[in-house]
BAFI-3210 file (N, C-alpha, C; in Angstrom, 3 decimals, decimal comma, padded with zeros to 6 digits):
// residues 271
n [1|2|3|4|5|6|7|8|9|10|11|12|13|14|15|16|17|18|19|20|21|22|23|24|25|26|27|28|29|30|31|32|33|34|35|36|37|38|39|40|41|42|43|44|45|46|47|48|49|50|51|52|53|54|55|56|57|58|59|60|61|62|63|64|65|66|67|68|69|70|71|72|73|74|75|76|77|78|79|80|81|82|83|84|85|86|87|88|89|90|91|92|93|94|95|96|97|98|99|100|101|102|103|104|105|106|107|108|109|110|111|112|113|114|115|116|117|118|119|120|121|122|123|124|125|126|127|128|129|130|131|132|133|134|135|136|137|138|139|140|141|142|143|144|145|146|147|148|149|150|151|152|153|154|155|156|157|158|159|160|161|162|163|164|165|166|167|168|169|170|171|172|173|174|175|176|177|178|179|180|181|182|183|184|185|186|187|188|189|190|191|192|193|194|195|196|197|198|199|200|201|202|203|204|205|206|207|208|209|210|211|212|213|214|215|216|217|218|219|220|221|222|223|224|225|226|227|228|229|230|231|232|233|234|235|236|237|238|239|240|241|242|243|244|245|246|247|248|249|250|251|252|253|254|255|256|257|258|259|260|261|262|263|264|265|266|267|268|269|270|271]
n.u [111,484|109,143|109,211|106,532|105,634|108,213|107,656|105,082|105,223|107,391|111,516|111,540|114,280|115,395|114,532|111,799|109,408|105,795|103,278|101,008|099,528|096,980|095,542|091,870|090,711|087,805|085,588|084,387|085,580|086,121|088,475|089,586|090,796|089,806|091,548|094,064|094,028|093,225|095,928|097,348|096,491|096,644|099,438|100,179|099,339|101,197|103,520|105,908|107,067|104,876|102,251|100,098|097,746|096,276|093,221|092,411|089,709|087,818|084,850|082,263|080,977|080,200|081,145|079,518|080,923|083,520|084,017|082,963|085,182|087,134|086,617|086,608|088,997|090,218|088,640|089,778|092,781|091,991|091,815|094,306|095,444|095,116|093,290|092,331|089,951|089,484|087,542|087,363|086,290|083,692|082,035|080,533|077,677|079,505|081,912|081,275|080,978|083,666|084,930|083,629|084,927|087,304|088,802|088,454|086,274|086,836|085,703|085,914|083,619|082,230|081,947|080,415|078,029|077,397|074,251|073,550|072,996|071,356|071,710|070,883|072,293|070,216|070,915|068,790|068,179|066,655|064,809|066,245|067,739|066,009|065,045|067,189|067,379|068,155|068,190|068,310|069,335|068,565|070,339|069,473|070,269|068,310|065,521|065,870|068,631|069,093|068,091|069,217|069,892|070,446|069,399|066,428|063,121|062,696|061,040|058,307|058,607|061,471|061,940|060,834|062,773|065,279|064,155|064,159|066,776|068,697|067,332|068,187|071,183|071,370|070,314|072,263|074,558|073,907|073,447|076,806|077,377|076,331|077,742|080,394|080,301|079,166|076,450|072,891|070,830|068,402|068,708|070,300|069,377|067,065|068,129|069,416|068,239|069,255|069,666|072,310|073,820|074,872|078,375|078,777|075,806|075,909|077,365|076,229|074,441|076,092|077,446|080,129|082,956|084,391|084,258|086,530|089,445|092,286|095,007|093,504|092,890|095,584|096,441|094,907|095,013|098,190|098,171|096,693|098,257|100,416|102,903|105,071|104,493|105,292|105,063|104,486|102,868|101,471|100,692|099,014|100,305|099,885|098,626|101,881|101,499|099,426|101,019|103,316|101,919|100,916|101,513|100,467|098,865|097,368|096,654|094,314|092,291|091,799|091,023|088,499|087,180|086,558|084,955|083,086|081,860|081,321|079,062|077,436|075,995|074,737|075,247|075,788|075,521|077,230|076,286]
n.v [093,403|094,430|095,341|094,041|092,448|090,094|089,397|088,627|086,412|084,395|083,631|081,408|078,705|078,601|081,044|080,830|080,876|080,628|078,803|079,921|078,796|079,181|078,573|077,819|077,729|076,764|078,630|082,014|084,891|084,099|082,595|082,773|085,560|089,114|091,239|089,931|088,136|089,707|091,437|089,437|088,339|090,509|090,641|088,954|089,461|091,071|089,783|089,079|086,900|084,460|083,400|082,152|081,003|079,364|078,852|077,176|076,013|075,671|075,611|076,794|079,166|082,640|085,714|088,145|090,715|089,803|088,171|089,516|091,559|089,612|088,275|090,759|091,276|089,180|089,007|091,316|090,360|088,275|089,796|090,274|088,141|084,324|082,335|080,096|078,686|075,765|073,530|071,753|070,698|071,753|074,679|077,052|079,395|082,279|081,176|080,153|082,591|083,937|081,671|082,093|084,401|083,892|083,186|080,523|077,878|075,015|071,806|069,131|066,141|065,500|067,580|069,987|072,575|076,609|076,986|079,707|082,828|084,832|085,442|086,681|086,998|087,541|087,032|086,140|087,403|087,886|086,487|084,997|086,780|087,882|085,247|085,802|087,745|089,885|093,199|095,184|098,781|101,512|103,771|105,852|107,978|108,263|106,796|103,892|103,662|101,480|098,652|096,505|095,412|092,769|092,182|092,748|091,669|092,086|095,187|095,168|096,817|097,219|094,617|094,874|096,671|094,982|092,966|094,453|095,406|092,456|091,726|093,725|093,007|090,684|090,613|092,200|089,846|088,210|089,231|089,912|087,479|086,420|088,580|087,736|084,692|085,147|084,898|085,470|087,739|087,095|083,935|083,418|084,439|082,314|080,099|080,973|080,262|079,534|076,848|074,105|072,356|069,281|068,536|067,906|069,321|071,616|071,952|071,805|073,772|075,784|077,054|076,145|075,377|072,841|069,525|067,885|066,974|067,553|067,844|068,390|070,929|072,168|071,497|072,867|075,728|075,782|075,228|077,650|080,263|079,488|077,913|075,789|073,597|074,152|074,799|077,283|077,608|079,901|081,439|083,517|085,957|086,301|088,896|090,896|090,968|089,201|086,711|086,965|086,474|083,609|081,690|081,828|081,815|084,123|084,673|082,575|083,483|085,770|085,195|083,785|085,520|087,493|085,767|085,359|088,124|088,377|086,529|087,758|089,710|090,995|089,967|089,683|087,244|085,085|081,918]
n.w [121,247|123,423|127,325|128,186|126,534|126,615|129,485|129,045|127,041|126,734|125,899|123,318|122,702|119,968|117,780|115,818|113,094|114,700|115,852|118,590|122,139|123,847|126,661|128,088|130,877|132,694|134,660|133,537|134,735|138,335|137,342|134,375|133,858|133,147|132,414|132,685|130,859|128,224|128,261|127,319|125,046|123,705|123,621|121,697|119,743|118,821|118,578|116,594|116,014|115,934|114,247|113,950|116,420|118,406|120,574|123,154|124,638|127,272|129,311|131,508|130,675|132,993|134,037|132,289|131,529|131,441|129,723|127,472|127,657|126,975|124,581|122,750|122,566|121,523|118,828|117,908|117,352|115,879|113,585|112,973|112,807|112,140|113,680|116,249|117,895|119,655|121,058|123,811|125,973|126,827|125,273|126,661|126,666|127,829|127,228|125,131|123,078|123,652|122,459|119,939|118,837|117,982|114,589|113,003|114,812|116,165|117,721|119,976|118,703|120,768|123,008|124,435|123,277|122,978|124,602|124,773|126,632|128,814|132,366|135,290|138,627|141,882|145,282|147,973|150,950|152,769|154,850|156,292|157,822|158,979|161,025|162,466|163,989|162,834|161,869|158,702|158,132|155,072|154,110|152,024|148,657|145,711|144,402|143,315|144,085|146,381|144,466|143,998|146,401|148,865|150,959|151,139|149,111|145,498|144,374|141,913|140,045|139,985|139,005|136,520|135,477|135,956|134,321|131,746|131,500|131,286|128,836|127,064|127,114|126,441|123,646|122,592|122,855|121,441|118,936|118,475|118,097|116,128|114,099|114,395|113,718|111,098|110,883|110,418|112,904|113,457|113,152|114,690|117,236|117,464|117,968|120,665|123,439|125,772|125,611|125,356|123,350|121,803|119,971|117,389|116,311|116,520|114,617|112,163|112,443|111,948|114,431|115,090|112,927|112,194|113,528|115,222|116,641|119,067|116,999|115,011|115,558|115,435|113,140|111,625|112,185|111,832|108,746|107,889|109,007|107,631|109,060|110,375|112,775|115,397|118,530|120,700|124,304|126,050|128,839|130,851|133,576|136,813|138,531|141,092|143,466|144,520|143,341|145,122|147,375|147,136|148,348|150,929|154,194|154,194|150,977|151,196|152,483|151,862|149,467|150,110|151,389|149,346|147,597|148,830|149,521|146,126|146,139|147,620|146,411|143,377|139,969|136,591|134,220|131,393|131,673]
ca.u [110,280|109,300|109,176|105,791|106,007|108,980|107,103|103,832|105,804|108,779|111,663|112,135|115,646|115,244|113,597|111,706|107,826|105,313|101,683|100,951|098,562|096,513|094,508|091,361|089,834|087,499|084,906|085,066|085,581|086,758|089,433|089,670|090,274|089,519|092,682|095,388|094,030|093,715|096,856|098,537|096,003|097,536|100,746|100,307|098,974|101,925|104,984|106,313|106,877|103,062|101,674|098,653|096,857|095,277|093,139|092,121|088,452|087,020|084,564|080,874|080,831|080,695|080,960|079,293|081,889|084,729|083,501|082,748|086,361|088,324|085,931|086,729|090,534|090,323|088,196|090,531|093,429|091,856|091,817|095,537|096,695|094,671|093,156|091,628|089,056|089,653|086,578|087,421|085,437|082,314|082,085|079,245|077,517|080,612|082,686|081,101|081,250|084,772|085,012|083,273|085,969|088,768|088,562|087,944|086,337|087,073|085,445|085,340|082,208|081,332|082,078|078,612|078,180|076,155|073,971|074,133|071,760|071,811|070,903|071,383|071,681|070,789|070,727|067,951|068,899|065,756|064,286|067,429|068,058|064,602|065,315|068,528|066,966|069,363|067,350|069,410|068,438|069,561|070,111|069,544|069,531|068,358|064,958|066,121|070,017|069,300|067,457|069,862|070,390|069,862|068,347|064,510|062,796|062,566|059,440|057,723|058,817|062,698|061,874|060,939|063,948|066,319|064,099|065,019|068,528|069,200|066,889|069,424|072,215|070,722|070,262|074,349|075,053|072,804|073,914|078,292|077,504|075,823|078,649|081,554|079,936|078,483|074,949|071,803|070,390|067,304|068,864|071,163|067,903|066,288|069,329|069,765|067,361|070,117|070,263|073,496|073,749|076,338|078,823|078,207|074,254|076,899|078,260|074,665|073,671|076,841|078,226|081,040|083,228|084,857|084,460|088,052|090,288|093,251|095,568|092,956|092,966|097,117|096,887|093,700|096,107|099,608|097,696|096,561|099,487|101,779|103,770|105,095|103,508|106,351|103,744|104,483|102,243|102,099|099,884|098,863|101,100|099,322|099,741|102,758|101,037|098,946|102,056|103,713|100,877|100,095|101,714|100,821|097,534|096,697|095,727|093,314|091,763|091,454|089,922|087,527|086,485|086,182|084,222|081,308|081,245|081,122|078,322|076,224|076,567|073,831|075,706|075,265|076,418|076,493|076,398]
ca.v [093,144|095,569|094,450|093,296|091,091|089,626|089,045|087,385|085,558|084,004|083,210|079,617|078,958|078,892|081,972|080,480|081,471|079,105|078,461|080,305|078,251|080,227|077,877|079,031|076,568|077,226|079,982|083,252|085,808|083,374|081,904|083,314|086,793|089,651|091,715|089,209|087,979|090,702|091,524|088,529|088,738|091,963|090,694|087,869|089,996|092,704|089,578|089,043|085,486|083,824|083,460|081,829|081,041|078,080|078,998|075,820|076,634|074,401|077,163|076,866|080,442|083,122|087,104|088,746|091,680|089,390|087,469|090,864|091,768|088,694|088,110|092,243|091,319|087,525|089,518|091,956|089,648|087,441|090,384|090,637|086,767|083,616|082,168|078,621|078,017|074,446|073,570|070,568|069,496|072,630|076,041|077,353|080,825|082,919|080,636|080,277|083,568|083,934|081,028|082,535|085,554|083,298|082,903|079,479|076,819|073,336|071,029|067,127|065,371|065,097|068,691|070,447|073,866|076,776|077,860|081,739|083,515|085,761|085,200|088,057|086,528|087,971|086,200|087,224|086,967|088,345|085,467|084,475|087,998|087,691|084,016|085,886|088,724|091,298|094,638|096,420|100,068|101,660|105,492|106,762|109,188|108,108|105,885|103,219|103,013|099,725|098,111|095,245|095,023|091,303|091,971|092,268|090,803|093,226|095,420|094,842|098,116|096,488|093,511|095,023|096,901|094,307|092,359|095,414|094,869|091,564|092,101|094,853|092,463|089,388|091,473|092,497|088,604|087,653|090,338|089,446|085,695|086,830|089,298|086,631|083,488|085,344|084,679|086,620|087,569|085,864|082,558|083,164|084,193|081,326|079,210|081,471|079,805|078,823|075,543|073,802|071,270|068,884|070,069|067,832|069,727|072,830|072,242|071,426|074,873|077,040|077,805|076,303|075,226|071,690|068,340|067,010|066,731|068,737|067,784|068,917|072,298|072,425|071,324|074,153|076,819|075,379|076,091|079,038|080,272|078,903|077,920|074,618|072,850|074,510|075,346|078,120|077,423|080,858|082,056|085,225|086,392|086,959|090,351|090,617|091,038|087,583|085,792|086,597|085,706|082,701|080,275|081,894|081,883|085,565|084,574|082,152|084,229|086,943|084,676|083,235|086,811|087,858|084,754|085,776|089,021|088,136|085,834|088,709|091,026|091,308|089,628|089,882|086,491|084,452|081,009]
ca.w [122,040|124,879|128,876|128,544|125,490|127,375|130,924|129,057|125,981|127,235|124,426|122,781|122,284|118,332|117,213|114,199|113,273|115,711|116,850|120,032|122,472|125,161|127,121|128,554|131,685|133,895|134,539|133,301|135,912|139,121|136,922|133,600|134,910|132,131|132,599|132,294|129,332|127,387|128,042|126,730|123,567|122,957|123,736|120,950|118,309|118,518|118,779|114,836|115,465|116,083|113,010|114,207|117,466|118,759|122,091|124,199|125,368|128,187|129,965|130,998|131,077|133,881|134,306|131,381|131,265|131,325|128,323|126,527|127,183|125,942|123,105|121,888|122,691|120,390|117,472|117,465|117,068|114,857|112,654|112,471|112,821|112,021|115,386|116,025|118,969|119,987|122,192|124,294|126,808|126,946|125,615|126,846|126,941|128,021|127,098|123,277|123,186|123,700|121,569|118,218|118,235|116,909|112,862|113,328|116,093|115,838|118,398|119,828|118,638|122,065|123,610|124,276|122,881|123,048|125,974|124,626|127,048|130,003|133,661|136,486|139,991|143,189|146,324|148,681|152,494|153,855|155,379|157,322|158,618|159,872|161,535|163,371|164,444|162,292|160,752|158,054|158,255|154,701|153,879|150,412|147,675|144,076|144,089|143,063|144,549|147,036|143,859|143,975|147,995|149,212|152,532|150,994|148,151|144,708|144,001|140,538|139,207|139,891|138,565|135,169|134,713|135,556|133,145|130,593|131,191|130,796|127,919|126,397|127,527|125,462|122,280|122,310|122,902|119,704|117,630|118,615|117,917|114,895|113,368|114,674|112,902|110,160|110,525|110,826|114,036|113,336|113,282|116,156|118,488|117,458|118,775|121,598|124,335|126,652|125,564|124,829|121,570|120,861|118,916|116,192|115,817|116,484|113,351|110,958|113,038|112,200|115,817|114,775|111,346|112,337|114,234|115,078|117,789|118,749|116,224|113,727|115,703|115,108|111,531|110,790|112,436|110,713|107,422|108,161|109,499|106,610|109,729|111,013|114,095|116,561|119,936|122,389|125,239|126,993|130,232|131,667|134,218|137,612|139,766|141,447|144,912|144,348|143,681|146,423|148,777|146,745|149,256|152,335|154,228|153,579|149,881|151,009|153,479|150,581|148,318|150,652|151,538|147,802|146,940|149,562|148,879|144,950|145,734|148,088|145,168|141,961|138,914|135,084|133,393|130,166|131,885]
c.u [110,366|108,928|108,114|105,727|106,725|108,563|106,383|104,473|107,048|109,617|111,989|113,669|115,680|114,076|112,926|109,925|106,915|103,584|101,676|100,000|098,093|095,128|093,625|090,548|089,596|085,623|084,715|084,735|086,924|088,491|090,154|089,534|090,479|091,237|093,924|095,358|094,219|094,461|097,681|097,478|096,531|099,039|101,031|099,822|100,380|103,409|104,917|106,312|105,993|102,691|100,336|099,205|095,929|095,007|092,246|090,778|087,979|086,186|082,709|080,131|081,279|080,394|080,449|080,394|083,013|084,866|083,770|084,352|087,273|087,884|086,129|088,705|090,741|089,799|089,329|092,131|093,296|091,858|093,013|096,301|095,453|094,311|092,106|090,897|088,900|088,826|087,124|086,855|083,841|082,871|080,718|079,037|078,658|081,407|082,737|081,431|082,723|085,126|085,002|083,809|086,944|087,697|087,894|087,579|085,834|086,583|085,126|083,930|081,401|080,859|080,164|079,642|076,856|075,462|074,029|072,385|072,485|071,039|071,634|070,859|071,708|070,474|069,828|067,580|067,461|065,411|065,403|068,006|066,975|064,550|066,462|068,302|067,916|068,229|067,991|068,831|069,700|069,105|070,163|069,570|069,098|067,167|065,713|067,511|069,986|068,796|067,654|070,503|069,912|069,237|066,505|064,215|062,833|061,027|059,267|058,732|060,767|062,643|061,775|062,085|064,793|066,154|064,625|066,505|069,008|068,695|068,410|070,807|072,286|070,997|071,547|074,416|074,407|073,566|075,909|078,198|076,834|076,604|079,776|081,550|079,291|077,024|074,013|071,255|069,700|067,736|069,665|069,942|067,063|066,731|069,305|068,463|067,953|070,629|071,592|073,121|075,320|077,505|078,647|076,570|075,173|077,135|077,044|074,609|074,797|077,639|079,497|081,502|083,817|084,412|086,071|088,513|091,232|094,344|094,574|092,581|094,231|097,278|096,020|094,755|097,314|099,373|097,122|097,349|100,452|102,834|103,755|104,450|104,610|105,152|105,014|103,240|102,383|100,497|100,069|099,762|100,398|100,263|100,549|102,574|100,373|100,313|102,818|103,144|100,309|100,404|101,722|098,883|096,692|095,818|094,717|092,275|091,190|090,392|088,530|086,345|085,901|085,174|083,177|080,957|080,695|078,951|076,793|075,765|075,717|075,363|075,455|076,542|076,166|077,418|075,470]
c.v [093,927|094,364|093,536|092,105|090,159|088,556|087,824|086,301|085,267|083,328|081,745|080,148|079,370|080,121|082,022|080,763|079,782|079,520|078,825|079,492|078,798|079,141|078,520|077,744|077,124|077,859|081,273|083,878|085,104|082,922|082,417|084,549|087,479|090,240|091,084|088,535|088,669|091,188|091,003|088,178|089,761|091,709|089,493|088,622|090,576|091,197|088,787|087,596|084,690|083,913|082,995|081,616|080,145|078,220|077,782|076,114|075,055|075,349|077,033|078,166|081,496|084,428|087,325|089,758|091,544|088,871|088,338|091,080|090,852|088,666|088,987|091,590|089,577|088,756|090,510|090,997|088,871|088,628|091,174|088,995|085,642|083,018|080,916|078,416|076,447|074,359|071,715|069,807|070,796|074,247|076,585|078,919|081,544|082,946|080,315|081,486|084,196|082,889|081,902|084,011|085,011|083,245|081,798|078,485|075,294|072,474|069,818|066,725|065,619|066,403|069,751|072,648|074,688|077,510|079,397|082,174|084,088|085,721|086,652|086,947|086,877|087,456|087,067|086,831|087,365|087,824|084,969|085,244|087,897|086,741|084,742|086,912|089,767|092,236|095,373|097,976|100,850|103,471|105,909|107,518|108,495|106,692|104,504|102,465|101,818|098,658|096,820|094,567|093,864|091,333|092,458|092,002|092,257|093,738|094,862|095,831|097,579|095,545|093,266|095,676|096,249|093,308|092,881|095,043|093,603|091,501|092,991|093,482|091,170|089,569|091,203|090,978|088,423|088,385|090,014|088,576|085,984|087,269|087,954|085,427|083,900|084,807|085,689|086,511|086,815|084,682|082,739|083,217|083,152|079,699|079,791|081,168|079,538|077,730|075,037|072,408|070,191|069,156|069,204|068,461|071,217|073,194|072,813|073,109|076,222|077,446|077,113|075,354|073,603|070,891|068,203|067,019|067,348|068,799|068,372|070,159|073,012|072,410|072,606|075,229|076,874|075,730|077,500|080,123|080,289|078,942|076,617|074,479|073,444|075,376|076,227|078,388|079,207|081,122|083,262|085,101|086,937|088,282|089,988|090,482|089,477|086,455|085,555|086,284|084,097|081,455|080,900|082,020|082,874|084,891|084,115|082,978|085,213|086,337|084,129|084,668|087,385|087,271|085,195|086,894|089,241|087,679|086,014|089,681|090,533|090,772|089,255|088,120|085,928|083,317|080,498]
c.w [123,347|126,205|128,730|127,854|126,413|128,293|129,972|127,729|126,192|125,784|125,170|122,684|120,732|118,311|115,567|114,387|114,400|115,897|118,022|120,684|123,428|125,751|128,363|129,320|132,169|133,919|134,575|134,621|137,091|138,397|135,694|134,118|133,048|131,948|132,243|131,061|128,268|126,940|127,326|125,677|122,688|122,574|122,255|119,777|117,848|118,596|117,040|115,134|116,124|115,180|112,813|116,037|117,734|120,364|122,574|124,580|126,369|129,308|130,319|131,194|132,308|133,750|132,658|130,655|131,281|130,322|127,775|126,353|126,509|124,802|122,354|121,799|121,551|118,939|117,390|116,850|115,939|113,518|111,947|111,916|112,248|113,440|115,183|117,619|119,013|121,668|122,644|124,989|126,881|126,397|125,332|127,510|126,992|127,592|125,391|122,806|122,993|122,261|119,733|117,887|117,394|115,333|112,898|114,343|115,407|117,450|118,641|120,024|119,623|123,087|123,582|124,108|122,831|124,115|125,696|124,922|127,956|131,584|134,512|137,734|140,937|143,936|147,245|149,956|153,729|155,119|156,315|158,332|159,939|161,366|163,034|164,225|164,021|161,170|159,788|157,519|156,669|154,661|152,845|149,758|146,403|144,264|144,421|143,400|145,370|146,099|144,013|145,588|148,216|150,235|152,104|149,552|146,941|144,525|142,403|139,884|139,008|139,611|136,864|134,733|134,558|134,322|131,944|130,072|130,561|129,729|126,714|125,969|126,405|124,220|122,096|122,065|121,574|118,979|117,986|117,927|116,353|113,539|113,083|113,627|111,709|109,748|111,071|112,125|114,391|113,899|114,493|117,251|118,219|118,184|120,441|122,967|124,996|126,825|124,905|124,006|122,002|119,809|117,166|115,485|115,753|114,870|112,252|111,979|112,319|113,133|115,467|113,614|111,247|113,550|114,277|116,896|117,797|117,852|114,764|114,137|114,977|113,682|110,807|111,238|111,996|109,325|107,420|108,467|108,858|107,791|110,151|112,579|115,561|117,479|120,327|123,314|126,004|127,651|130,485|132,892|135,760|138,031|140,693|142,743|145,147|144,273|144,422|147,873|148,489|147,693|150,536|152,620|153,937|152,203|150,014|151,588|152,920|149,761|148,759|150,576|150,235|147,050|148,092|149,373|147,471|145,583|146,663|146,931|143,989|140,928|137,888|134,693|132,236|130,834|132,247]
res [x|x|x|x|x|x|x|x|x|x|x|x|x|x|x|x|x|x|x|x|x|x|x|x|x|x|x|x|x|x|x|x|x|x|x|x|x|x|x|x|x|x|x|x|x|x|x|x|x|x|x|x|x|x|x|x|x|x|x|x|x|x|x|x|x|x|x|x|x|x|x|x|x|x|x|x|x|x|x|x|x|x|x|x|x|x|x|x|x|x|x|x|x|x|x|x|x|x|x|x|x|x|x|x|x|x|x|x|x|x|x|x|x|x|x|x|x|x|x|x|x|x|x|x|x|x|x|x|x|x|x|x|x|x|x|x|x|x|x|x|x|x|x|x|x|x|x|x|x|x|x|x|x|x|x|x|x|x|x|x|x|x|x|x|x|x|x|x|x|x|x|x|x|x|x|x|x|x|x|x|x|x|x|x|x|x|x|x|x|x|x|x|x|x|x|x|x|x|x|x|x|x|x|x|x|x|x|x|x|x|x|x|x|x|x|x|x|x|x|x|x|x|x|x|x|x|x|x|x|x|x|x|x|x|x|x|x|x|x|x|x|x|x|x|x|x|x|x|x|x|x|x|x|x|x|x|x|x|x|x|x|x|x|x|x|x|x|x|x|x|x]
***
């Protein structure tokens, strides 16, 4: 096993075949970051002893292009190993998404599912600039380059393209959830209104293949698998710069800063 294997799959003492578990809380982007996952998707396809894959989903979505990447990095996987989506408490938009890459998703009765649509959000500061007396003077080349600036409202003509986009953006989501679960587009856009289901109407619908609880995730992946119930729990590995700021005030100070600029900033999501 090379360095990285190593880093993101730490050994058991017994080296005997096992169930990998990759638990996925949160919301994509903020928490679920794209990058470190991927990694340790990759890193779980390529280690000989995993034989299956049981990923934890609890998610009510989040970044569009973070979704896109785990969900390419799960389908790909699932197309070497057996892989079990165990929805526990929500997987929604982003988070289904991600979900309906594994082979199979198993979810509790109660867990809501679903939500597969696309919102873009930009925050629009005009009115407060106004209030403070602040002018933002900008300088351009290219039409359309401030399209998404928050300091004034959008014209029409930017209002239909971003409609375009998320348009475009929508389509892809339908047509993934479509390939993944093996159903026709049709019926997925007819689902695809943003609303989230129960997961028992989940099931009668298709979005996903079981009711149960997590022992009936472990036992669908143990057969699948032809491998006993032996877990390895493994996590992404933050950057090495984050961990060593993680107990000092810098990080917060970073993250604070990161989280307002995020949330001045035009964003594509499925949540």
């Amino acid at each position: 096993m090379n360095g990285l294997l190593s880093s993101l799959l730490p050994r058991l003492p017994v080296s005997r075949p096992r169930i990998a578990v990759l638990e996925m809380y949160g919301p994509i982007g903020p928490v679920i970051r794209g990058p470190e996952f991927a990694r340790t998707i990759s890193a779980l396809a390529q280690d000989a002893r995993v034989r299956s894959v049981v990923v934890d989903v609890d998610s009510p979505g989040g970044s569009a292009p973070v979704a896109d990447s785990i969900h390419r990095s799960l389908r790909n996987l699932s197309a070497r190993k057996p892989t079990v989506a165990f929805i526990r408490g929500s997987g929604l938009s982003g988070g289904y998404l991600i979900a309906s890459g594994a082979s199979k998703i198993v979810a509790l009765p109660t867990a809501l599912v679903g939500s597969i649509g696309v919102i873009l959000i930009r925050p629009v500061v005009q009115e407060l600039l106004e209030r403070v007396g602040v002018k933002m003077v900008i300088t351009k080349e290219g039409r359309l380059k401030d399209m998404f600036q928050p300091f004034r409202e959008p014209t029409d003509e930017e209002r239909e393209k971003v409609q375009a986009l998320t348009g475009e953006i929508y389509e892809w989501f339908v047509d993934a959830v479509a390939t993944s679960r093996r159903l026709s587009p049709k019926v997925v856009r007819d689902y695809a209104t943003g609303e989230m289901f129960s997961a028992t109407r989940a099931k009668e619908m298709g979005l996903i293949d079981e009711l149960g609880d997590w022992d009936t995730a472990l036992d669908m992946a143990s057969e699948m698998g032809r491998t006993p119930r032996q877990l390895q729990y493994v996590r992404p590995r933050r950057p090495l710069l984050e961990r060593l700021l993680s107990r000092s005030g810098a990080a917060m100070a970073n993250a604070v800063a990161a989280e307002m600029e995020a949330r001045l900033s035009p964003r594509l999501e499925f949540s």
